[in-house]
N, C-alpha and C positions, 0 to 999 in steps of 0.2 A: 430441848432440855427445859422441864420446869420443876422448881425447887419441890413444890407441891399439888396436887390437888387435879381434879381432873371434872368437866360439868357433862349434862344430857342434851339439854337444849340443842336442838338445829342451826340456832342463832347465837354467836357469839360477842358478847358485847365487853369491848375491852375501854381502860381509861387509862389515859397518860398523864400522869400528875406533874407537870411539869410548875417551874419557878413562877413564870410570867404566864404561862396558859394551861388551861386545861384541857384538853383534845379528847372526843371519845367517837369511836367507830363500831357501826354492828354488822358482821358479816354472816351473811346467811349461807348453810353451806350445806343444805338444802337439793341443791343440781348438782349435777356436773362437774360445776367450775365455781369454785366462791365467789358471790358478788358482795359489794359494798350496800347498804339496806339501810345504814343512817349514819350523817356526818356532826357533829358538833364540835362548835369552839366556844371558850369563854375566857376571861380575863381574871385570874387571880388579883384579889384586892389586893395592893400595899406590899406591905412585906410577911402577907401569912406565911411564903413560903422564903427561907433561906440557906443557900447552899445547900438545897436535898432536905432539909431539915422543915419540917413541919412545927411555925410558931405559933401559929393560930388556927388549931383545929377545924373550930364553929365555923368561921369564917368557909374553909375549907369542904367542908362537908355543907357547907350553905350551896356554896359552888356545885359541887357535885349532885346535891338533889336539883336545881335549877338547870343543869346539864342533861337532866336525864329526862326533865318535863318539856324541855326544849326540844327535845330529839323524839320524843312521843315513846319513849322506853319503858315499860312496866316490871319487867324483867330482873331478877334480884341477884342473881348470880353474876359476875363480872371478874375477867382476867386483869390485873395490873403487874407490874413490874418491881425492881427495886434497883439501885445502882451507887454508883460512888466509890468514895473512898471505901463502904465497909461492905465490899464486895469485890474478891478476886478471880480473874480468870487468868489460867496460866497454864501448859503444855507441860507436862512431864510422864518422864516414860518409869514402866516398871518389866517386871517380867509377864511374858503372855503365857494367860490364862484366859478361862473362860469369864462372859461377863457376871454371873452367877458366885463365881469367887472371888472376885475382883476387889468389891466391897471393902473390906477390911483391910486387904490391901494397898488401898487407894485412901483410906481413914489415914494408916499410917503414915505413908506419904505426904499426906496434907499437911502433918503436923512439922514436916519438915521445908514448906515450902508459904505457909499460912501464918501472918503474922497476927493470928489474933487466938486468946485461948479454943482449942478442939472441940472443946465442950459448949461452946455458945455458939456456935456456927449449925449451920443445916450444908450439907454436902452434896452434891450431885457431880457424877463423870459421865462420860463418855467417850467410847473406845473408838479413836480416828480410823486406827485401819486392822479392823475384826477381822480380818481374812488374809492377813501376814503371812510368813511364812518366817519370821525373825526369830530370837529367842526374846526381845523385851516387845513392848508393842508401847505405840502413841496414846496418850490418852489425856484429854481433854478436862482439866477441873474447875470446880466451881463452889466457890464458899464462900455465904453471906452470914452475915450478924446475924442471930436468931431475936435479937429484938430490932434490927430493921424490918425483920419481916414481920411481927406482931407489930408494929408499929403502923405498918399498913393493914393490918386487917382488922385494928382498934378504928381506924380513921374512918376504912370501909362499912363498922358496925354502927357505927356514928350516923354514918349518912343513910341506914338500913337496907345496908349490901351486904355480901358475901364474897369472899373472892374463892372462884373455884380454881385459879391457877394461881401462884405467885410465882412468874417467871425474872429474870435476867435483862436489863433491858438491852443489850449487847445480842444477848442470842434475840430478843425479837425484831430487832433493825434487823441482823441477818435473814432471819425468817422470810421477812418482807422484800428483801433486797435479792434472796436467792433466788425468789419466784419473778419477781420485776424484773431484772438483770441477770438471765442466766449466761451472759457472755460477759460475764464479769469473773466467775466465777472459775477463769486461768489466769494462772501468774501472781504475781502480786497486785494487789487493790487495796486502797485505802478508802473506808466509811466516815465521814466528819460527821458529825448529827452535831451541828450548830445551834447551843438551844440558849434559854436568856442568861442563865450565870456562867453556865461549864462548856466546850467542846466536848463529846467523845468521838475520842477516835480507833476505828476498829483496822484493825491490819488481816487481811485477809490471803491466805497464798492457797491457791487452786481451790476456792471455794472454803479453805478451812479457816474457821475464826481462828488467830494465833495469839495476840495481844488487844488487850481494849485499855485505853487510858486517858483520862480525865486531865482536858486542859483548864485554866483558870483563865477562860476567856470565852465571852458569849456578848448577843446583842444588848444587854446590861453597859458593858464597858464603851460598847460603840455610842451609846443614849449618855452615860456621864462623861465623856470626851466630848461630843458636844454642846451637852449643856457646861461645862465647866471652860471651854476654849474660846465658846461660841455664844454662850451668854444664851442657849436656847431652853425653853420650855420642854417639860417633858414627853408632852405630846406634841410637839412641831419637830423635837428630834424624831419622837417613834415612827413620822410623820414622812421622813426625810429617808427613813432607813428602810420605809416600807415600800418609798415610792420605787418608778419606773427608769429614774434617769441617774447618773451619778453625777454632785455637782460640787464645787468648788471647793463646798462648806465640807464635805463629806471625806473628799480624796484624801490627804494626810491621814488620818484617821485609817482609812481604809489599807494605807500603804501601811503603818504602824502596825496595826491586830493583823493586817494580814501576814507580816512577815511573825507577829506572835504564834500564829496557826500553823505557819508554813515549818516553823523550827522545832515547834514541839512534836510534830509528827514525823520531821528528818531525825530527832533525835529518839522516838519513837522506834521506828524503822531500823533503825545501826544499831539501838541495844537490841533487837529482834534478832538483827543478822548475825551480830558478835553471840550471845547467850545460844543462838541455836545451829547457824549456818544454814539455817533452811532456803534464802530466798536472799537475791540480790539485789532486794530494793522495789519500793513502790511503782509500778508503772504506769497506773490510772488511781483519778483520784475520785469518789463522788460527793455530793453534799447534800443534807438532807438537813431537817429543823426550819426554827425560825430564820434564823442568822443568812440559810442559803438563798434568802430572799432581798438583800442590801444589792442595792444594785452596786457591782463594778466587782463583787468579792472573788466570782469565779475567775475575774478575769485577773488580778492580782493574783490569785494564787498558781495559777496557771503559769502565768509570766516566770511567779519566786520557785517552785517547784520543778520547772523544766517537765512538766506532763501535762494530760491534758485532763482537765477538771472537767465537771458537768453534776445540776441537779440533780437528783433523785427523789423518785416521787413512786406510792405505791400504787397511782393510776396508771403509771405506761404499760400492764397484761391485767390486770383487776378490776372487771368492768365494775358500774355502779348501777343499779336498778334506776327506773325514770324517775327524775323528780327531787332525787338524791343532791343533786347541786344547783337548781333552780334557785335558791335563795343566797346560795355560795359561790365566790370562783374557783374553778374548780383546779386552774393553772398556780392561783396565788396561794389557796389552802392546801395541796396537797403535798409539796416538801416536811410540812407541818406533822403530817399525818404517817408516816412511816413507823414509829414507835407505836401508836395505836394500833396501825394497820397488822403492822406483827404479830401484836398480842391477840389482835382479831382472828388472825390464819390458824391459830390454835384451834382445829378440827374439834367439837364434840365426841366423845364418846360414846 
């Protein structure tokens, strides 16, 4: 599902504009089987970016042409995302029709389940189960701010892009994660994409996205508990949260957010089951972003959750061309990489 737009290229080059990083991934799709064809990361300066919000443009679009020289990109067309509060997804049924009339059907509807006015939204559905036999059918909705989405394609014109898709960042972790993990894709599953201000978390039952919702907790809060408890510098925390071992300094901390993560998605989860009765509860969890890289997190959550957790990374079925991670690890950067990688799997036209 993308809000817009559709590119030619054989090569798609997506960008995650995230708080603390910027990630950008090119997937050639060219063969066969998509491969990965160039990786990059950079480090957002300061506070250009907060909560989603874009304060420092220049800064920003500095970033991103330095990303894209990095990567050896000429390419002007590029897939990005959008997310947050001013973006809903949500399950609701109507009567089944075809998808051709659906449209205006589904407009109305919106306005009954969309807290924001009709008319400054961009709209997208999709119909879960096209081949029912019910009298109402599932359907899938999605409405964003219409100036979140010119917001990104002002930023894009900035840095002299295009974006030929502006998808959902919710449906691109899926994207990535249906193709990575397709025995994930029965029963209940929970997606954390662990990133530097916000968790999201995606609740998933037999493959279908059902809920995605935005926790106020990311490695941010892990970095000012340290420096704030522990007296450490900002880079000897980042330092701490990135290493290999979990240590003294770290644990409390770790038991704290982690039980933050662990309740926002049980409470996640019980409004899913109560509002719909579809699903009896998370049964596997995965983790992806920056955050799923703290050492000890999986294993806290694991413990507070009663399931069993594990990274998610869009290298476990997605080969990379040679050469592709010679200058990167490719174990430590690709949790990272799932939001890009999604927007990447967006096939050419």
């Amino acid at each position: 599902m993308a809000l817009f737009g559709l590119g030619r290229s054989k090569t798609t080059v997506a960008l995650d504009v995230g708080s603390g990083l910027m990630k950008l991934v090119a997937i050639d799709h060219s063969k066969d089987e998509p491969q990965i064809a160039r990786v990059a990361v950079a480090p957002i300066t300061g506070s250009a970016i907060v909560e989603g919000e874009i304060m420092d443009p220049d800064i920003v679009a500095d970033t991103i042409q330095g990303l894209l020289r990095s990567a050896g990109i000429k390419q002007k067309q590029v897939v990005v995302a959008v997310g947050g509060r001013d973006v809903i997804v949500k399950k609701i049924q109507v009567d089944r029709m075809k998808e051709s009339e659906a449209f205006e059907v589904v407009r109305w509807e919106a306005q009954q389940h969309v807290p924001f006015d009709i008319e400054g939204v961009e709209l997208d559905f999709q119909i879960l189960d096209p081949y029912g036999q019910g009298l109402q059918m599932d359907v899938l909705l999605v409405a964003a701010k219409r100036d979140l989405i010119e917001d990104k394609v002002q930023l894009l014109a900035q840095a002299g892009l295009q974006a030929s898709i502006v998808d959902v960042d919710a449906f691109a972790l899926h994207n990535a994660f249906e193709l990575n993990y397709p025995e994930a894709m029965r029963g209940g599953v929970a997606l954390l994409s662990v990133g530097h201000e916000v968790t999201n978390v995606n609740i998933l039952l037999d493959g279908v996205p059902l809920l995605t919702r935005d926790l106020a907790v990311g490695t941010r809060k892990f970095r000012e508990d340290l420096q704030r408890e522990r007296g450490m510098s900002a880079e000897d925390a980042d330092e701490l949260l990135q290493g290999y071992e979990l240590t003294g300094d770290l644990e409390p901390y770790l038991r704290s957010r982690g039980e933050e993560m662990a309740v926002g998605l049980e409470r996640a989860s019980a409004f899913l089951q109560s509002a719909t009765g579809d699903m009896g509860g998370v049964e596997r969890v995965y983790c992806c972003g920056g955050g799923a890289r703290i050492p000890g997190l999986m294993d806290v959550l694991a413990k507070r959750l009663r399931v069993p957790v594990q990274i998610a990374t869009p290298l476990q079925r997605v080969q990379a061309k040679e050469g592709v991670f010679d200058t990167i690890n490719a174990d430590e950067v690709g949790p990272l990489l799932m939001l890009a990688a999604g927007l990447a799997l967006r096939k050419a036209a």
